[in-house]
N, C-alpha and C positions, 0 to 999 in steps of 0.2 A: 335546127330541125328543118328537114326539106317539107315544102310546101309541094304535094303533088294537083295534078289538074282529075276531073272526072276517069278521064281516059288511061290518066298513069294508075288511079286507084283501084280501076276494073282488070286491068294488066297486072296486076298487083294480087287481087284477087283471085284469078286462074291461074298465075304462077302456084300461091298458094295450093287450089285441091288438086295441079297435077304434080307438084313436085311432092307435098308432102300428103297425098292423101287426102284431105279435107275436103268434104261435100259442100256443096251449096247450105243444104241443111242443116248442116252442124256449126255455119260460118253464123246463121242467122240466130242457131242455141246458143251462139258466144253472146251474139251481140244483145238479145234480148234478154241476158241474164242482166249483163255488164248493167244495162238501162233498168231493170227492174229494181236490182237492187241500188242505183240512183235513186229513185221514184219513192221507195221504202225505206230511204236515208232522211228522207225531207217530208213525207206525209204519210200519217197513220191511216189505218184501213178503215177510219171512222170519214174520210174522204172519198166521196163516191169518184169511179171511176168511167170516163166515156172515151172508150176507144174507136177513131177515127181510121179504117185500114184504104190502102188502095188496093188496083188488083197486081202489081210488081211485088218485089221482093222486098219493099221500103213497107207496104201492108203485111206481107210475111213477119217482118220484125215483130209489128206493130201487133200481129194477131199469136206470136209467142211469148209477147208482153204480158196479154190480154190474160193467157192459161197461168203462165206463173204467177201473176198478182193472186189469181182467183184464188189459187191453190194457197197464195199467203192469207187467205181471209178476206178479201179486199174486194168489195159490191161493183162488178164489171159491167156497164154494157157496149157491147160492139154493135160495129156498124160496118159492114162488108162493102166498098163500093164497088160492085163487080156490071159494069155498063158500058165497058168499052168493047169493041169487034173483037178486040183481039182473046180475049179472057182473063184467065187468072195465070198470074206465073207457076211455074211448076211449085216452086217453096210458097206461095202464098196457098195453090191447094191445097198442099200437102199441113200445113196449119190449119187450113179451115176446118177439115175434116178431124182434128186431132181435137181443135175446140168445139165443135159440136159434139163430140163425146162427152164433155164436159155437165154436169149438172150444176147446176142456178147460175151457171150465165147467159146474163139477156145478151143472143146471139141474133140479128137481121143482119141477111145475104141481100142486098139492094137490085134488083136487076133492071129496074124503071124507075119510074118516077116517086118519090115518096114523099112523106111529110118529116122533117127534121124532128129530129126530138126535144124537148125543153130540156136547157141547158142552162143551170144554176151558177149564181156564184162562185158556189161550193165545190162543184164538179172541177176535179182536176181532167180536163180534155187531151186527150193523148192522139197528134197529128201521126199520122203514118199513111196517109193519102201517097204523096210522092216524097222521095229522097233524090238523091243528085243523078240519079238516069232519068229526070224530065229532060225530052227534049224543046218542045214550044211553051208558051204562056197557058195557064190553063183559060180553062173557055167551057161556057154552057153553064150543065151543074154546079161541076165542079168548081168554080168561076164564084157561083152563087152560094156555094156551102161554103166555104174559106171565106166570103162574106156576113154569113151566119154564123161563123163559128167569133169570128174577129168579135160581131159586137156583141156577144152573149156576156164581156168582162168576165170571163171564165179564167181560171190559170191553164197558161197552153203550152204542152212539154212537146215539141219538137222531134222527132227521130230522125237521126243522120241532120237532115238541117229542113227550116221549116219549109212545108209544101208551096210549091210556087214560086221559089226562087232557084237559081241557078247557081251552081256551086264557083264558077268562075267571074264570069261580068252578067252585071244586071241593069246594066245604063236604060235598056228599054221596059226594063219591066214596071207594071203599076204598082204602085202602093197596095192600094185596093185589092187587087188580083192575088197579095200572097200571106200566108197565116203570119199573124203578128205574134211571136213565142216570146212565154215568160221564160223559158228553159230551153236551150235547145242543145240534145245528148249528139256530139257528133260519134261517128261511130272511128274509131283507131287513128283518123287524120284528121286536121284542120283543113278548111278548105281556103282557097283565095278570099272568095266572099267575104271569109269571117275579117278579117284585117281593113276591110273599105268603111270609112263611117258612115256615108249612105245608107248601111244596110243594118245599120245599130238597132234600129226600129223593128227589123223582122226577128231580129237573134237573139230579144232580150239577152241575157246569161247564156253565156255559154261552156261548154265541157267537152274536151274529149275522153270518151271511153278508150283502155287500152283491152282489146281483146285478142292480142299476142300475134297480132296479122305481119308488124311490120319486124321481118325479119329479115335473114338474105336477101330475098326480095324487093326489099324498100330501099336499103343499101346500097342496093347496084343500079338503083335505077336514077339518073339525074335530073335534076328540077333548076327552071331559075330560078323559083322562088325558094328565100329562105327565113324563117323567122330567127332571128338572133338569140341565143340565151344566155344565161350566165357561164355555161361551160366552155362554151363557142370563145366571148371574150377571156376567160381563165387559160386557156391554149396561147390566145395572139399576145398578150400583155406578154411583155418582158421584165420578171424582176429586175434589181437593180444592186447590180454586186458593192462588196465592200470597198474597193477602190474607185470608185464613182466620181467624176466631179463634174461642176454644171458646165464644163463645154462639151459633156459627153452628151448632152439634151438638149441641143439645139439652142439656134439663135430664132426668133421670132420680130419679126416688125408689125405691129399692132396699126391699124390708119383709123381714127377713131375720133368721135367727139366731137364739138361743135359749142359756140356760146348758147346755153341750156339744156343740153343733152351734153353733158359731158358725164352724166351717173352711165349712159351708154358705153363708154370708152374704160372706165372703172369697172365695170360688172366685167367687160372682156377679160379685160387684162386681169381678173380675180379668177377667173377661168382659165386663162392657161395659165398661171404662175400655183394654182391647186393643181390642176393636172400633170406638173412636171418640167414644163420647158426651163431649159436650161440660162438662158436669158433674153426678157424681152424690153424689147421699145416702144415706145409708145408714142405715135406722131400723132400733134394735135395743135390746135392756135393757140396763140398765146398765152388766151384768157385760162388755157386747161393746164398751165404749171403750174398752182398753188394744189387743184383739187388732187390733181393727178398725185404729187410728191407726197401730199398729206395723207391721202383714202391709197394708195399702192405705193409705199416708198421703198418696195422690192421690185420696182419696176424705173430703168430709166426713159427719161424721158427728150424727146427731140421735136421742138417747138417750128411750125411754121409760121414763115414770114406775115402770116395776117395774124390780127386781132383775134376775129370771132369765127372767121369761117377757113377752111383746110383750101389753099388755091397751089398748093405745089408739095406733089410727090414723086421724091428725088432722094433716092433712102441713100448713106453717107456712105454704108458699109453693105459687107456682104450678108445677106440673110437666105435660113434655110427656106423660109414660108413667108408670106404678107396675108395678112388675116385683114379684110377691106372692105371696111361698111358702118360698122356702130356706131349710130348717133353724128355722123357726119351730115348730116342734113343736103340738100339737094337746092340747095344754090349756084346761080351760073358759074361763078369760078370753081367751085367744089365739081359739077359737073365736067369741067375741064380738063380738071385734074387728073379724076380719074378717067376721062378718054385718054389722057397724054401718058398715063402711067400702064393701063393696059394695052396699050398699040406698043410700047416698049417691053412691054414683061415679055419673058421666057419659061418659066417654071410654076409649075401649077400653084394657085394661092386660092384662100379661102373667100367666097365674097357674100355679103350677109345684107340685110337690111338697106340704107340708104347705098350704100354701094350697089344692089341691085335697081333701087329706084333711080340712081342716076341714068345706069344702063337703060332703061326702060324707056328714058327721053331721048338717050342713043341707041336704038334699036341694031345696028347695023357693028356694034361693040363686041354683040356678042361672038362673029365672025374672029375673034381676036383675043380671046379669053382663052391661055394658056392651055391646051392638051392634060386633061384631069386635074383640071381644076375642081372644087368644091360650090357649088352655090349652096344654101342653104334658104330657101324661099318659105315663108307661110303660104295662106291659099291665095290671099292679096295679091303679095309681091310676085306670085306664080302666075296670074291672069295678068296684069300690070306687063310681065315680059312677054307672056305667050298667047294671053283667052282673048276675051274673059273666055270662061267654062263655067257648065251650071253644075257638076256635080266633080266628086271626090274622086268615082272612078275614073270621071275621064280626062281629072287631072293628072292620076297615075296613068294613064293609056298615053294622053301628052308627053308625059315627063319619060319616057321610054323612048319615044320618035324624038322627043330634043336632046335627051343625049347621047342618039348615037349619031345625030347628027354634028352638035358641036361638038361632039367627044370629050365630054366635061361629066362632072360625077353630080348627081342633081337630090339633094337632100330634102324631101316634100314633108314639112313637119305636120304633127298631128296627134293623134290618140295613140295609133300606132304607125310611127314614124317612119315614108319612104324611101331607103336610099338604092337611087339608079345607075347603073353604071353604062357605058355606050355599051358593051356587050347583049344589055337589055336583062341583067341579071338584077334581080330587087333584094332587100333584105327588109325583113320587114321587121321595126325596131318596137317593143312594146313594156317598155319597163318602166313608161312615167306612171304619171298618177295627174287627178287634177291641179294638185301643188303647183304646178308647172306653169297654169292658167293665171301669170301674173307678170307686168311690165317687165321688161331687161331679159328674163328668162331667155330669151333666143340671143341675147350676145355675149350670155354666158355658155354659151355653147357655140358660138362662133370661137371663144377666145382657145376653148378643149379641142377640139378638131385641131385649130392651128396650131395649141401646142402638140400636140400626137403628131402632125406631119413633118415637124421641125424636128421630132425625136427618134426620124427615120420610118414611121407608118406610112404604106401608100396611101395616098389619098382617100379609096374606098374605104377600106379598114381604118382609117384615121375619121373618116364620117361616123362609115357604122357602130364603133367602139366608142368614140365619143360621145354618138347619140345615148348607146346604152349607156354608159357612165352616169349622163347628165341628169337621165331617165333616173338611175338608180338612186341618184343626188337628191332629185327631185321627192323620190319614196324617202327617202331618209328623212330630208327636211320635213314633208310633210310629218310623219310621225312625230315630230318633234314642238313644230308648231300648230299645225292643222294646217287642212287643205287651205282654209280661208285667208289664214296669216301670213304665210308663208312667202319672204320677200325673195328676189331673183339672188340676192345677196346670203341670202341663208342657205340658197341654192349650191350656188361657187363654193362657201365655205363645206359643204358635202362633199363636192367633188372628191377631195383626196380621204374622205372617210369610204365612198363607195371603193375607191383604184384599192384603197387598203384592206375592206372587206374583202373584193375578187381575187385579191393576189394572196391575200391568207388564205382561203379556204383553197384556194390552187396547193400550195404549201402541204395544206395539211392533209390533203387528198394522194 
């Protein structure tokens, strides 16, 4: 699903009433139906209702909200905030006047200064102040009513997305300054916004309504952003014909492990050999043959000359991918290594965990990290190479300028997981669950990516697919043990339950 920006959805819009006809008015009869009956799916009319409008077309929604509830039974009162130079938008007058026809709704048009109303519990509060054509921070009133509304603990439904925030970046904006929503109805698109966890706080739940906008129009129009879904990955997977055999799936070289993190090195390699790779290796010290052979003995293994820590990487044979990091700990020689093995690579490899953190003490490494390559950083190991940074969006804003600059594929994990490519094109990966929120979890998805890129996936697609996979691994597992239990290990063992869900229902479709 394309992620469009404010400006591609207004464009979007007036394609809409001049190609096919549709009025402004009729665009906002869709949307306020779409949201009403949202509204009447989750709360009885025995829920008083207080409708919050502005004077644009986001308080237009918001004041045909207001009639059709009424008209369902549902005890209305609006609140018009009409106080700006400019006035009311043409569709929000054109509502006003249709609800003041209205009998027993408590109907005030604001044009000064007033006294807020007492705001219950009880009261399901319905924001339609501003939708995604604000252009500054609000200020003044308005400023102080989104303050008033926030601490009243009222339940607060959202139109289009909550007042005061900005549909694309919100790096400057206050807390304070914008409605905190238990719901927020987006209207036909997602925005940016909704994907940044910063902004978790204002979106409570969120929805989009489909009101049949995105047609030809949406189609032809391009975005970099893209949110990933199950359909998207059912297209790229490649079933796996009857004559198959594992040199048809790549070779993988695993760099992994360390004397007490070698559960890190095993989680990997349970992750690519569920995902598919055709064969992998697994370099680690010495002390990592017993676990290794015993916890993966579908995985060979090729022992470095130390004991406890990895001081030379010098792979025997030809490999399609090197997947480089889990649990390799960040000791001088280990540090070594990996400067002596990226200064020699040629072909893009996956690099995760302590492989980033070694980088991190050689800053000047990343100059040298293979053309589309993979990192795959939490928010840590992302400040650690680039920040620090104080928030999530401007770690995505970062991670956009780093990789078009290293030209490397930059994986920002999270709720909803960033993958960036140098083009400056994102995908935004959203199929975990909290399952996910447990030790190894991320080098069981180092070991997926690496096996996907060994099995001929470019790099991005090998990121982005993996993520969802890992994501969907994670949902799986969770259902099975709960969020709380749910080991990294339960994780990997989903993997090839999720690959085998997506390519069935490909099949069957």
């Amino acid at each position: 699903m394309k992620i469009f920006t404010n400006s591609q959805i207004r464009s979007i819009e007036r394609a809409v009433i001049e190609k096919e006809g549709v009025t402004t008015i009729e665009l906002v009869e869709r949307a306020a139906s779409a949201v009403t009956w949202e509204i009447m799916s989750r709360w009885r009319p025995s829920r008083p209702m207080m409708v919050f409008a502005g004077p644009g077309n986001n308080g237009a929604d918001a004041l045909a909200v207001a009639r059709m509830l009424a008209d369902e039974g549902y005890s209305v009162e609006v609140l018009l905030l009409n106080v700006t130079e400019h006035g009311l938008s043409e569709a929000c007058a054109h509502f006003r006047d249709k609800l003041k026809e209205m009998p027993g709704v408590s109907f005030t048009e604001v044009t000064t200064d007033f006294a807020p109303p007492v705001i219950t519990r009880e009261t399901i509060v319905i924001d339609g102040l501003f939708g995604s054509g604000l252009k500054e921070p609000l200020k003044g009133g308005f400023k102080s009513l989104v303050d008033y509304i926030n601490s009243s603990n009222a339940t607060i439904v959202s139109i289009d997305m909550p007042s005061g925030m900005f549909g694309e970046w919100n790096e400057m904006t206050l807390s304070r300054d914008v409605i905190h929503a238990t719901l927020t109805l987006a209207i036909e698109f997602p925005r940016l916004a909704f994907f940044i966890q910063d902004n978790a706080e204002f979106l409570g739940e969120w929805k989009v309504l489909d009101i049949k906008l995105a047609g030809n129009e949406a189609r032809g129009e391009q975005s970099p952003y893209y949110l990933l879904e199950k359909s998207d990955v059912q297209r790229i997977l490649r079933p796996r014909n009857e004559f198959s055999s594992k040199a048809d799936f790549g070779r993988m070289l695993l760099v992994a492990g360390c004397y007490g993190m070698m559960g890190a090195a095993q989680m990997a390699a349970l992750g690519a050999l569920r995902s598919g790779v055709g064969r992998l290796t697994v370099h680690s010290p010495r002390c990592g043959f017993m676990p290794m052979q015993t916890a993966v003995p579908e995985a060979m293994f090729h022992a470095d000359q130390h004991d406890i820590v990895i001081t030379d990487i010098s792979p025997r044979h030809e490999y399609d991918v090197v997947a480089l990091g889990p649990g390799i700990g960040t000791h001088d020689y280990t540090v070594r290594a990996v400067e002596a093995f990226i200064n020699m690579a040629s072909k893009p490899m996956v690099i995760d965990a302590d492989g980033l953190n070694c980088i991190a003490q050689r800053p000047d490494l990343l100059e040298h990290v293979p053309p589309m390559s993979v990192i795959t950083p939490h928010a840590g190991e992302f400040d650690r190479l680039f920040g620090p940074y104080m928030s999530h969006e401007a770690r995505l804003r970062a991670a956009v300028e780093k990789s078009a600059y290293y030209n490397i594929i930059i994986l920002l994990k999270g709720r909803y997981t960033y993958v960036v490519r140098p083009d400056g094109k994102i995908y935004f990966v959203g199929s975990g669950c909290p399952a996910l929120a447990t030790p190894g979890s991320g080098d069981v998805l180092t070991g997926v990516i690496g096996s996907l890129m060994a099995q001929g996936y470019t790099p991005d697609l090998a990121a982005a697919i993996g993520a969802y996979i890992h994501g969907m691994a994670g949902t799986l597992a969770g259902e099975e043990y709960g969020t709380f239990g749910t080991l990294a290990t339960d994780v990997a063992t989903f993997v090839s339950k999720a690959i085998h869900d997506i390519i069935k229902k490909a099949k069957e479709s």
